[in-house]
N, C-alpha and C positions, 0 to 999 in steps of 0.2 A: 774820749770816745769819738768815733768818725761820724760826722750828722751824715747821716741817709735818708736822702729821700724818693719814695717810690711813686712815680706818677701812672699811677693807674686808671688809663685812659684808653676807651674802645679804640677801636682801630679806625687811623681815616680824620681821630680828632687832633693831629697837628704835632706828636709827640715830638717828631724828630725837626719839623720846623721851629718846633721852640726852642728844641736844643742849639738850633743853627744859631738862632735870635739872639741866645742865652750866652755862647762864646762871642759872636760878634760882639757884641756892649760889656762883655769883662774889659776890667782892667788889664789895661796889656802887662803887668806883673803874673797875672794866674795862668798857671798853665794846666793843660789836660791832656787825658788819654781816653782817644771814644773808640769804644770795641762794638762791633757790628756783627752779626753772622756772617754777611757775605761780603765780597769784594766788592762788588758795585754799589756798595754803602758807604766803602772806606771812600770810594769817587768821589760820590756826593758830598761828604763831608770834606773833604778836601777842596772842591768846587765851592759848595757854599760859604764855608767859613773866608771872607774876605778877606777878614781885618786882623788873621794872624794867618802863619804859615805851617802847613800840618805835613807830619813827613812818613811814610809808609814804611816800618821796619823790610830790609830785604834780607838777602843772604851773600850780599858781596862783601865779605869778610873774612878772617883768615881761616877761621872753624866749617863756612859756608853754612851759616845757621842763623834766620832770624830774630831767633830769640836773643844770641849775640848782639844783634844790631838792636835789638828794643832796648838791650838794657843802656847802650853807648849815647842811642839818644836821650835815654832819661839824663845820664851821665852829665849829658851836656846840656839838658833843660828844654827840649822841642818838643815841641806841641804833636803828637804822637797820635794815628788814625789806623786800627789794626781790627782782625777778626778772632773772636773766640775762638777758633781751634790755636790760636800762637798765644792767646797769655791764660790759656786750660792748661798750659805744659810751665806755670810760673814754680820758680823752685825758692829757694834759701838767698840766693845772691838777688836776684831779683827786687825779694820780700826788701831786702838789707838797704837796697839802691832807691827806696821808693823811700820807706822811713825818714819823715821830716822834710822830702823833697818837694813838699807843696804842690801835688800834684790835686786833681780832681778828675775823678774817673767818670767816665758816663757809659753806663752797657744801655745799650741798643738791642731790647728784648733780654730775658734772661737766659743767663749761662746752664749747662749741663754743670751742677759741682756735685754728684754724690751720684755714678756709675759704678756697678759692677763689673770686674775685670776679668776679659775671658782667659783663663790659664785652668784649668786641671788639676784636681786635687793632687795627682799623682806628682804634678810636677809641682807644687807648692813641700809634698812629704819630701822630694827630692830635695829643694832647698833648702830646706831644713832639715835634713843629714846632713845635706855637705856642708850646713853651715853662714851655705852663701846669706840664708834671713835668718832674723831672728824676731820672736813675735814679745813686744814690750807692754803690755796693758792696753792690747790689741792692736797696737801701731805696728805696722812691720819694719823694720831695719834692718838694712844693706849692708852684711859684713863679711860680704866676697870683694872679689879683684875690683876696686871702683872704678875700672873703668874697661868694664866685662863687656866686650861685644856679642856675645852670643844670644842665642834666642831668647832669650831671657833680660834683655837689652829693657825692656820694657818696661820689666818690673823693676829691675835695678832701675830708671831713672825717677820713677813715680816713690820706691822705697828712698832713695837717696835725697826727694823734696820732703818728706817725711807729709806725704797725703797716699798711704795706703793703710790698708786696714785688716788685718785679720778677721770674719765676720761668722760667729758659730762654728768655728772650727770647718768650715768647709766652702769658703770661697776666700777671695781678695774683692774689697771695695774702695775704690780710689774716691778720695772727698776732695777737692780743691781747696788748698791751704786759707782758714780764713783770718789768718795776717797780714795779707795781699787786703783786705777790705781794711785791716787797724793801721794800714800803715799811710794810706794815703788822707788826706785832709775832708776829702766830699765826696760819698759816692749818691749820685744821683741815677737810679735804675727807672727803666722806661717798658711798659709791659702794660697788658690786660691782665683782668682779675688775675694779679698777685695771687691773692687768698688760695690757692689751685696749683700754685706754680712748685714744682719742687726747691726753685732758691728758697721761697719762703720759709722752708720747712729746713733748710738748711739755713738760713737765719734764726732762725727759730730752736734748731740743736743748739748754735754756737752762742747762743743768747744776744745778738745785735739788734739794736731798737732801730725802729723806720716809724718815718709818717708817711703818712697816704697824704697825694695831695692829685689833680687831676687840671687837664687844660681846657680851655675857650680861647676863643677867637675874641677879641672886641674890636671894633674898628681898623683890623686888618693887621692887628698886633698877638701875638700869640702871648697869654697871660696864665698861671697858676691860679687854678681855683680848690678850693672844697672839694674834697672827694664824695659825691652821691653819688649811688647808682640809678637813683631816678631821673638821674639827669640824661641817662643813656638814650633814650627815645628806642628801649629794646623790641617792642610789640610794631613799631614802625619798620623797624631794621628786618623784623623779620618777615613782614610783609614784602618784601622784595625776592624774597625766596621761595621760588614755585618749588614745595618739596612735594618730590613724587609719594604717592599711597596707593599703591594697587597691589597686583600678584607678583610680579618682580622683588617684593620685597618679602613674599614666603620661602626664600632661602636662608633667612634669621630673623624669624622671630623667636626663636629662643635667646632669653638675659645673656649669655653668653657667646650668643653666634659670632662669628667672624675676630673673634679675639687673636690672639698671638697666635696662643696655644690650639685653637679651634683650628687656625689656617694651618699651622705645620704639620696636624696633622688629617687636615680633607683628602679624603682621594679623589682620583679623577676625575669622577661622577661630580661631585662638588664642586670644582674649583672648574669643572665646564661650562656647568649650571651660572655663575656666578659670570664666566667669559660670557656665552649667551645671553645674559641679561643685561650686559652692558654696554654691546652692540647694539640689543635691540630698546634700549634706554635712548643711547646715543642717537642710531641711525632712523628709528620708526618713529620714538617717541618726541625727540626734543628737536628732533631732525636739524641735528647739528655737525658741522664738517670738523676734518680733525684738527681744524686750526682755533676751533669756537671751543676747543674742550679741554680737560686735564682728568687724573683721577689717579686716587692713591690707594695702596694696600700692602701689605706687610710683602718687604725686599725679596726675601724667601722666594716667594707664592708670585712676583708681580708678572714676567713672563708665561705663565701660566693662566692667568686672569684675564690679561693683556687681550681686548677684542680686535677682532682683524679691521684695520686698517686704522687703527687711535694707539696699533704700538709705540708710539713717535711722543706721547700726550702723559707719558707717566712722571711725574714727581713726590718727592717724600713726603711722608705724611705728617711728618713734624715740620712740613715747609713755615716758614713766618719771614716776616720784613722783607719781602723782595716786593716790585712792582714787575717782575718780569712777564706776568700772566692775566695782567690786569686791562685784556680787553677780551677775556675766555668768559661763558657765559652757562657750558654745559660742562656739570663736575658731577665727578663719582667719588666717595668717602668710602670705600669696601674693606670699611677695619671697625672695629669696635675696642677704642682706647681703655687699656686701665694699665696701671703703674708695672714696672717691674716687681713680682717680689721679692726680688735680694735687695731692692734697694724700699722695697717697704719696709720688710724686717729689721733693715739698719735703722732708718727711723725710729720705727715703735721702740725696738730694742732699746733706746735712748731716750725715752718718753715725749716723742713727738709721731702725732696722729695726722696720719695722711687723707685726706677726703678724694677720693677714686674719681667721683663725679664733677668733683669740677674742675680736677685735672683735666680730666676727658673731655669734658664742653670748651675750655679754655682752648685745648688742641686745636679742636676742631674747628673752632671761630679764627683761630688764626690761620689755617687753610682755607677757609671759606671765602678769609679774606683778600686771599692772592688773587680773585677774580677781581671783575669790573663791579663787583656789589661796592667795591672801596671807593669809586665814582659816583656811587648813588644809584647803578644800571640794576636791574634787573634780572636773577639769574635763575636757572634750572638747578636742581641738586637730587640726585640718584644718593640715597643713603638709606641702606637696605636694613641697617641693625635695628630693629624696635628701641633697644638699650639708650644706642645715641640718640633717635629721633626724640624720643622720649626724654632726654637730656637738654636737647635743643630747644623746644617746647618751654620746658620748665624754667630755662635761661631767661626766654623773651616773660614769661608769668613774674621773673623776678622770685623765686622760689628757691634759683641757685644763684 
């Protein structure tokens, strides 16, 4: 069995400096692969790790395909610094090139492993005429031309890793192969409340064991502790957050305001209401310029919400692990998180039980985070849903 360990540590308490810590003082025998969201993560780790040499898979190869070049350097044993959208795409040869290769993985926040795929039921019935799938005890299999360039390019590479999924007879759910986790030696996962996270729940399908374990500072060394959550100092953390409570926030007070499905489908009236309110959040209220701000909301709808002259300030609302935004101090949250439900349904469907809510607070703490609150500064935060305010709240009480 692969030992997993999840270090489940607020944000801000050292995760990725320990990681740094933790390669530098390996034995120069062990090698690793740390997967990041973003590029100016894969930097950093390449920067900080002194005492070995880390190398960025590219695409100067004959295919012009990085995942080409990840598996060449596993091939040849190099210490390996990549982002989750190039090993979400991990297949069979891959899984095969890892197996026994004494690697230890480190992901840098958790992965997306259990998306729904957008294709059409129409074009799924198609595939299954012509042949090209075929559906195996829900697993879909690839039994057209392998190496079909057509629009369907897609499916055929996700069918052909064997991580797609037939799901109720009326969509495709793509699951991240979890062989890529049995084949390597140590995967060490770095994240806030886990308990919340969809890996967990995808751990938790595939039945993989993890311990919680969490980090401290001691004399300027970054050390594995105990996982408490009392140890979080939450009621203080959140005392840094001037969260607004006035009339700006009777645009949702209904449990469900500002959801997905709320936003795609607001009319005008609404989704103006919501621009006005964040203008005048931004410009009257917190009286902040549009270099002091950010603020997210479903992709859809964000031009539309977008207040005049803070169009420049939008970013996704699943933002985590960047320092890019970390000296912004006026945020707006104009979403109210809960799960997909095609990818709830695949869960439950399999007897694992999703908690909505601490999904949703877990999100939203790691956007909160991209500010200068991760300095210890003091911020504004415009978060108009009762739902999440209410979420937030119940986080710092230690409740969630």
């Amino acid at each position: 069995m692969t030992e997993i360990t999840v270090i489940d540590s607020i944000m801000g308490s050292g995760k990725t400096q320990y990681a740094i810590q933790y390669m530098n003082e390996a034995q120069p025998f062990e090698k690793f692969i740390y997967i990041t969201p973003y590029l100016a993560e894969v930097e950093r780790i390449k920067d900080g790790v002194t005492d070995r040499h880390f190398i960025e898979p590219n695409n100067a190869n004959d295919e012009g395909r990085k995942m080409r070049s990840l598996k060449e350097l596993i091939v040849t044993g190099e210490n390996i610094a990549s982002t989750h959208s190039l090993f979400q795409t991990a297949d069979e040869e891959l899984i095969e090139l890892l197996t026994d290769s004494g690697y230890t993985l480190i992901l840098d926040e958790v992965m997306d492993c259990v998306e729904p795929v957008n294709v059409r039921q129409t074009d799924i019935r198609r595939l299954e005429a012509s042949g090209d799938i075929e559906v195996i005890n829900n697993r879909v299999e690839w039994k057209g031309d392998p190496n079909d360039d057509s629009r369907y390019k897609d499916i055929r590479l996700l069918a052909q890793a064997g991580n797609l999924f037939y799901h109720r007879g009326k969509f495709l759910v793509w699951a991240f192969p979890p062989s890529v986790f049995r084949a390597v030696d140590k995967v060490i996962l770095m994240t806030y409340l886990f308990k919340g996270q969809m890996q967990r729940y995808y751990f938790d399908l595939f039945r993989f064991e993890y311990g919680y374990k969490a980090v401290k500072v001691d004399g300027g060394r970054y050390e594995l502790t105990e996982h408490d959550i009392k140890n979080e100092g939450r009621k203080e953390l959140l005392g840094l957050i001037d969260l607004y409570e006035g009339k700006l926030n009777d645009v949702a007070n209904r449990k469900n305001a500002l959801s997905a499905t709320f936003l795609r489908r607001a009319n005008g009236d609404v989704l103006g209401q919501l621009q006005l309110n964040m203008y005048n959040y931004f410009q009257n209220i917190a009286e902040a310029k549009n270099a002091d701000t950010y603020f997210s909301t479903l992709k859809e709808v964000e031009n539309m919400v977008a207040p005049r002259g803070y169009k420049k300030v939008m970013i996704p609302v699943n933002a985590r692990a960047t320092n890019e935004h970390s000296e912004k101090w006026a945020i707006a949250y104009i979403f109210n998180r809960y799960a997909n439900p095609n990818t709830m349904s695949f869960f439950q469907d399999n007897g694992v039980s999703v908690n909505e809510d601490m999904l949703a607070v877990s999100d939203l703490l790691q956007w909160v985070w991209r500010s200068r609150i991760r300095n210890g500064a003091e911020i504004m935060l415009y978060l108009p849903s009762s739902r999440m305010r209410g979420l937030l709240k119940a986080w710092a009480n230690y409740e969630i």
